[in-house]
ROLO-119883 format. One record per atom (N, C-alpha, C, O): residue number from 1; atom name; y, z, x. Coordinates in steps of 0.2 Angstrom, whole numbers, always signed. Atoms other than C-alpha are relative to their C-alpha. Layout:
! ROLO-119883
NODE|NUM|CA|Y|Z|X
...
END
This chain:
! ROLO-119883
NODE|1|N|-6|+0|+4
NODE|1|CA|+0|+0|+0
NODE|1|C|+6|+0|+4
NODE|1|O|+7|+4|+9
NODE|2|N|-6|+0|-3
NODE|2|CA|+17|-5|+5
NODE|2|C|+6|+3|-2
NODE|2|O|+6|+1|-8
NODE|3|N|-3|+0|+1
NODE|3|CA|+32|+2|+3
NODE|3|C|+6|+0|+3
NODE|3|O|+6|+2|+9
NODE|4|N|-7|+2|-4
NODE|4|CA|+52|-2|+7
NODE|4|C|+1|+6|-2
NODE|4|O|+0|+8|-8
NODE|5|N|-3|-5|+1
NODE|5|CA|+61|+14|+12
NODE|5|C|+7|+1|+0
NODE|5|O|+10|+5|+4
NODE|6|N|-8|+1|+0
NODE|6|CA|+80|+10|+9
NODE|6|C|+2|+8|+3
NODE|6|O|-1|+13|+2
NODE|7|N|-2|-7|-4
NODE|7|CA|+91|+22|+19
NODE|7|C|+9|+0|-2
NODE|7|O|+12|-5|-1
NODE|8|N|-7|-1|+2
NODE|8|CA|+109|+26|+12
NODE|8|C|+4|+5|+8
NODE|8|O|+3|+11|+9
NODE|9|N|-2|-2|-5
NODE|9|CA|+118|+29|+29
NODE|9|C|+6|+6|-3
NODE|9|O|+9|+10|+0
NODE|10|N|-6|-5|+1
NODE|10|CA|+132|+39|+21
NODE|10|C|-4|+9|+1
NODE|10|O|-1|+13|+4
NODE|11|N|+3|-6|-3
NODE|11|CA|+122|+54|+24
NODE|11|C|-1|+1|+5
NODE|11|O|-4|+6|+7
NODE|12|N|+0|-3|-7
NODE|12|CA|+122|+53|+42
NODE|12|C|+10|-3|+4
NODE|12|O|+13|-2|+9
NODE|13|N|-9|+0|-4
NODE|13|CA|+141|+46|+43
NODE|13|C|+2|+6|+2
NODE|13|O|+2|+5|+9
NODE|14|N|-3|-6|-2
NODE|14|CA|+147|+65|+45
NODE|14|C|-3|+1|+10
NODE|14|O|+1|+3|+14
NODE|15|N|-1|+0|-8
NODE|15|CA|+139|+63|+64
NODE|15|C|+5|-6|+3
NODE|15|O|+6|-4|+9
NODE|16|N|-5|+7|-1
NODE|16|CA|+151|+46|+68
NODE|16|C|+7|+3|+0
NODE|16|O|+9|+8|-3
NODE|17|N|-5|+2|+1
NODE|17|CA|+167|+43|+73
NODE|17|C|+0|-6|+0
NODE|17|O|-3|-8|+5
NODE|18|N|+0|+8|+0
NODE|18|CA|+169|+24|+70
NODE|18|C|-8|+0|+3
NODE|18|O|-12|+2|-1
NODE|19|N|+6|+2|+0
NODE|19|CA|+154|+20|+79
NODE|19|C|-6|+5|+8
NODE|19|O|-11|+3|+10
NODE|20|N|+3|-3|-6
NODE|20|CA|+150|+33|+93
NODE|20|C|+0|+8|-4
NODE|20|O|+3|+10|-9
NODE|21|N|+2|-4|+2
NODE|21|CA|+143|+48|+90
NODE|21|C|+8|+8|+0
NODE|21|O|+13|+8|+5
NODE|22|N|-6|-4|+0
NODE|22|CA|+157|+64|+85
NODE|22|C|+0|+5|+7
NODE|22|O|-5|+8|+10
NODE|23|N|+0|-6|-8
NODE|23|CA|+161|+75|+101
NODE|23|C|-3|+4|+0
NODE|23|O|-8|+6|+4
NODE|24|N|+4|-6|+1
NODE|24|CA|+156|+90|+94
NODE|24|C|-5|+1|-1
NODE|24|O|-8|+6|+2
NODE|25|N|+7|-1|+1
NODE|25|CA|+140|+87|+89
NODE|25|C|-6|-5|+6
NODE|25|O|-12|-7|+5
NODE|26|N|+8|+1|-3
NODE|26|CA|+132|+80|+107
NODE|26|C|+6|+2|+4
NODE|26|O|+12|+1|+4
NODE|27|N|-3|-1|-8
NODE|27|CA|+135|+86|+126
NODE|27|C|+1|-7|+3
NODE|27|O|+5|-8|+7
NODE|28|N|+0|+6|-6
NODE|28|CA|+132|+70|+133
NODE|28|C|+2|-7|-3
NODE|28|O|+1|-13|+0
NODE|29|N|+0|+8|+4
NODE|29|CA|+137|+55|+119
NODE|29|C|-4|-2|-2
NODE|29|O|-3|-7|-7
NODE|30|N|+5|+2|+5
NODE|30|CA|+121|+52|+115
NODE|30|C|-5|+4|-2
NODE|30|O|-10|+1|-3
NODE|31|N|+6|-5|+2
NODE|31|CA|+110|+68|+110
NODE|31|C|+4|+3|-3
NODE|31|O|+9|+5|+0
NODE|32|N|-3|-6|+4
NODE|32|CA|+114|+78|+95
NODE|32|C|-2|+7|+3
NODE|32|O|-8|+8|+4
NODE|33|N|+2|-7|-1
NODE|33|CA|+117|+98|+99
NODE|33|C|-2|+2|-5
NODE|33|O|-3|-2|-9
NODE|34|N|+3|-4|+5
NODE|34|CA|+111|+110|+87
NODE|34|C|+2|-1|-7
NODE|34|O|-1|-2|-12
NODE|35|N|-4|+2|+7
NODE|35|CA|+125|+106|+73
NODE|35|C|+0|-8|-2
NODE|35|O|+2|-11|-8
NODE|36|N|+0|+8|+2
NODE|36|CA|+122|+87|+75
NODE|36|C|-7|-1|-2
NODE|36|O|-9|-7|-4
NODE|37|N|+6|+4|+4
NODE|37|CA|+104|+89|+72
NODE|37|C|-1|+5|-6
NODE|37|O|-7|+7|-6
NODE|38|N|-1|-4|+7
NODE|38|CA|+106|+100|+56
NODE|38|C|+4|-5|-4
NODE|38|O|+2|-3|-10
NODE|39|N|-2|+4|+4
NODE|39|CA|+116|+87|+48
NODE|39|C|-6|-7|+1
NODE|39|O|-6|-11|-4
NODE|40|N|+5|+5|+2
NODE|40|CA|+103|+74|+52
NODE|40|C|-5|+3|+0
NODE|40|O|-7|+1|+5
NODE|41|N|+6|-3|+4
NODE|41|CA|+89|+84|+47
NODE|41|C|-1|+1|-8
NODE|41|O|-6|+2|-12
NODE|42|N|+0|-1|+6
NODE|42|CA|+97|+85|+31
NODE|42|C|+0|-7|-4
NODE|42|O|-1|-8|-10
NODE|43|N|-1|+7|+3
NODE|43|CA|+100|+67|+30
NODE|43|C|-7|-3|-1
NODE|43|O|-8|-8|-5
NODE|44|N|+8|+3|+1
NODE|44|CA|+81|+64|+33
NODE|44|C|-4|+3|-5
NODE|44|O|-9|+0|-8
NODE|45|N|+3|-4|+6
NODE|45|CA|+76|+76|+20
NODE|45|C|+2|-2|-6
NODE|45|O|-2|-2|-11
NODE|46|N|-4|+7|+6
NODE|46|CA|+88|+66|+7
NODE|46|C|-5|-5|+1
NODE|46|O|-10|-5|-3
NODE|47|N|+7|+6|+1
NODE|47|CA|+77|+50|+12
NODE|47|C|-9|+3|-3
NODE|47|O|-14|+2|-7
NODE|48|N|+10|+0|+3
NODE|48|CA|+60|+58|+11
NODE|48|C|+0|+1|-7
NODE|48|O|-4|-2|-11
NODE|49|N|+1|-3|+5
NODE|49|CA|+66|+68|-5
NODE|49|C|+1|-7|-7
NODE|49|O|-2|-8|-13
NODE|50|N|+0|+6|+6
NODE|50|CA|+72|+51|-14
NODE|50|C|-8|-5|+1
NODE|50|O|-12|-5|-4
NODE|51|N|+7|-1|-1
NODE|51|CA|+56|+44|-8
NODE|51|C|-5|-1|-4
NODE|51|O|-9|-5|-6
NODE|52|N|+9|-6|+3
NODE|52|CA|+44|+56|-15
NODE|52|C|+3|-4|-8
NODE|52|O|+0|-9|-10
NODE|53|N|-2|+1|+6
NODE|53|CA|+55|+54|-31
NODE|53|C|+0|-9|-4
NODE|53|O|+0|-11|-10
NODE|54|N|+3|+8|+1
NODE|54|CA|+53|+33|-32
NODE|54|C|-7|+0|+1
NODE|54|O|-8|-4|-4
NODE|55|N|+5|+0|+0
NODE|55|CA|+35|+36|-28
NODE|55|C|-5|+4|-4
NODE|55|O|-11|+2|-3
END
C-alpha cells in the first residue's frame, strides 16, 4: 500500500529566517539546539497526527 504524505511547511517556518535557519535555534547554522528541535518535533507530530487521521 502506498501512500502520499503532503507536508504543510508552515509548521516548521518558525525555525527560518527567509531561507537560513534562525540564529537562536542552532550553534553552528546548520543544527538545531534544544529550542529548534522542539519546534520541529512538534511539526513532525502535526504530519504524523494528520496522517494517522487521513488513514
Amino acid at each position: 500500500m502506498e501512500s502520499a504524505v503532503s507536508v504543510d511547511d508552515a509548521a516548521v517556518q518558525p525555525l527560518f529566517d527567509g531561507k537560513a535557519l534562525k540564529a537562536n535555534l542552532t550553534s553552528d547554522g546548520v543544527h538545531l539546539n534544544l529550542d529548534g528541535k522542539k519546534i520541529y518535533r512538534e511539526a513532525l507530530l502535526k504530519i504524523v497526527a494528520d496522517f494517522d487521521r487521513k488513514n
